[in-house]
VEXPAVO-583095 format. One line per 8 residues: number of its first residue (from 1); their letters; for each residue x negated, y negated, z of C-alpha. Coordinates in nm, 4 decimals. Layout:
<nodes>
NUM = A = X,Y,Z ~ ... .
</nodes>
This chain:
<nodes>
1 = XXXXXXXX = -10.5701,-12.5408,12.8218 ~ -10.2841,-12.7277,12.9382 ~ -9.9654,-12.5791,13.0227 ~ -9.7460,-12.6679,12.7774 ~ -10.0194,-12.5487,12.5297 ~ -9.9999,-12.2204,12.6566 ~ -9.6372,-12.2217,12.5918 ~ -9.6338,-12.3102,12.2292 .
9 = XXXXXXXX = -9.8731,-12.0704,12.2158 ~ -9.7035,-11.7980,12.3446 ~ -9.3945,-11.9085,12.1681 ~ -9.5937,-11.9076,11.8520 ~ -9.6873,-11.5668,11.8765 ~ -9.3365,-11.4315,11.9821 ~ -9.2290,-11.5674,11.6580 ~ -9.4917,-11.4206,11.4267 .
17 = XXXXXXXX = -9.4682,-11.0976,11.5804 ~ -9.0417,-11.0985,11.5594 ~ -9.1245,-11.1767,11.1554 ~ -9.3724,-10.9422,11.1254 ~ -9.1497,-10.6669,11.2711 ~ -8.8839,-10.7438,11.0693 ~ -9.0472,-10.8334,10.7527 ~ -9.2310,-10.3999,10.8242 .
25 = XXXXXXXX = -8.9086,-10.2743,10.8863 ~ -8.7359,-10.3987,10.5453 ~ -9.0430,-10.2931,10.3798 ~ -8.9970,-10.0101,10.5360 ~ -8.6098,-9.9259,10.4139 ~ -8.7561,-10.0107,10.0721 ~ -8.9828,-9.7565,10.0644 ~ -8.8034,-9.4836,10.2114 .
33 = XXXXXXXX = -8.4542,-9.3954,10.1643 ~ -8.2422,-9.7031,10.2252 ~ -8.2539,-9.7952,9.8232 ~ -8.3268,-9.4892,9.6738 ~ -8.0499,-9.3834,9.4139 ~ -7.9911,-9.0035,9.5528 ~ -7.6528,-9.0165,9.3684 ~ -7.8331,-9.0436,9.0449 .
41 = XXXXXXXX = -8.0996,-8.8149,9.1448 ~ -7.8717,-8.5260,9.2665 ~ -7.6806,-8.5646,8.9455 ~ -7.9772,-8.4712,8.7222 ~ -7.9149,-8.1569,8.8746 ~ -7.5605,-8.0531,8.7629 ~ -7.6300,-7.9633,8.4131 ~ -7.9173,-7.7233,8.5106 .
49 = XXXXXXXX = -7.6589,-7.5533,8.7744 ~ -7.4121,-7.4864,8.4742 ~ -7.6505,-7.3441,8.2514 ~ -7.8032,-7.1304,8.5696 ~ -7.4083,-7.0477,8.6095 ~ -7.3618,-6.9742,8.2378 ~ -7.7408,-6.7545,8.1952 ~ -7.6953,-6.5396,8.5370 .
57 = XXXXXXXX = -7.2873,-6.5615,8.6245 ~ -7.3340,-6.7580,8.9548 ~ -7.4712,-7.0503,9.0927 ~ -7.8257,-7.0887,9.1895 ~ -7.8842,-7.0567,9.5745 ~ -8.1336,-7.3189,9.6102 ~ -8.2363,-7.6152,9.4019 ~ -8.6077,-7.5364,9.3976 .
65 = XXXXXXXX = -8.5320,-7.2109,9.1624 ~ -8.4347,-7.5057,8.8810 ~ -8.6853,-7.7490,8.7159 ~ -8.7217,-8.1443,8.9116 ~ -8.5895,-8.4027,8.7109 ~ -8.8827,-8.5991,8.5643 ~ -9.0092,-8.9275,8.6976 ~ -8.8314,-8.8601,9.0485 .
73 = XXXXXXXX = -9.1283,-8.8331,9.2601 ~ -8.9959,-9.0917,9.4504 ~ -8.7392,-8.8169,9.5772 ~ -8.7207,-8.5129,9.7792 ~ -8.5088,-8.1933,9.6519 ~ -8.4011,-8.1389,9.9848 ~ -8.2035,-8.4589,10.0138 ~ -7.9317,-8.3122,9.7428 .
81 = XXXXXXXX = -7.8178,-8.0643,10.0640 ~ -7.6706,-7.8506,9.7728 ~ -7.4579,-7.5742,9.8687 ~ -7.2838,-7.3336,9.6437 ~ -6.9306,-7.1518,9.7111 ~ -6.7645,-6.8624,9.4748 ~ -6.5182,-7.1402,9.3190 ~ -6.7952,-7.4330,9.2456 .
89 = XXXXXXXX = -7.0910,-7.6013,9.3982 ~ -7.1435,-7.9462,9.5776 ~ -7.3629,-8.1919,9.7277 ~ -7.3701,-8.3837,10.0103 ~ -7.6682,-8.7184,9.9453 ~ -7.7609,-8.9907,10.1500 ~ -7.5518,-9.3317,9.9903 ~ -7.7098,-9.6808,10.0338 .
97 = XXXXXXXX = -7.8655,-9.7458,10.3620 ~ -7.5807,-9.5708,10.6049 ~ -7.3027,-9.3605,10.4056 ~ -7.3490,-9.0356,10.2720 ~ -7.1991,-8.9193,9.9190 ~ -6.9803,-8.6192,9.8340 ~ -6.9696,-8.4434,9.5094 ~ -6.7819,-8.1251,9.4266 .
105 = XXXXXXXX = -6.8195,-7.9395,9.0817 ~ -6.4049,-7.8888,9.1072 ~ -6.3230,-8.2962,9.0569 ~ -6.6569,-8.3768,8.9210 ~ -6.6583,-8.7202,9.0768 ~ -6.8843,-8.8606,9.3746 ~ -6.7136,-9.0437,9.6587 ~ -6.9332,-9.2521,9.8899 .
113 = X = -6.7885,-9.3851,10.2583 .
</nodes>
């Protein structure tokens, strides 16, 4: 081969394998968490806590002792990071592909950054 053959060939192949990559890493955030809806997910959740908090007088100290929320086998539990105080409970989720979300049972509102 000639070359400038060689060179578009090599060329060539830098290029498919930059798409490639790329095109296996967005895949990637699409499967895993970058566009999962963990806000929605952890929210499932809250009811469940009151009623654990109205049945028993406190708040649950782990989210495996209450039931999943159907069809979210897509997430993991541990994701929620819940943590429970005397004065309320809280999460702290992953939010789109970078930020992380903030709930607290005292405002009842989620803040993302």
């Amino acid at each position: 081969m000639k070359l400038k053959t060689k060179k578009l060939l090599l060329y060539f192949l830098i290029t498919i394998s930059v798409l490639v990559t790329g095109y296996l890493v967005f895949i990637g955030s699409l499967l895993t968490n970058g566009y999962r809806d963990y806000v929605g997910f952890c929210s499932e959740y809250i009811d469940q806590i009151a009623t654990y908090k109205n049945e028993t007088g406190g708040y649950p100290d782990s989210l495996k002792v209450l039931k999943k929320p159907r069809f979210s086998f897509r997430y993991e539990t541990d994701y929620c990071r819940y943590y429970a105080q005397k004065d309320g409970f809280g999460f702290t989720t992953p939010c789109g592909l970078i930020g992380r979300a903030y709930y607290h049972s005292d405002n009842g509102k989620w803040v993302c950054d």
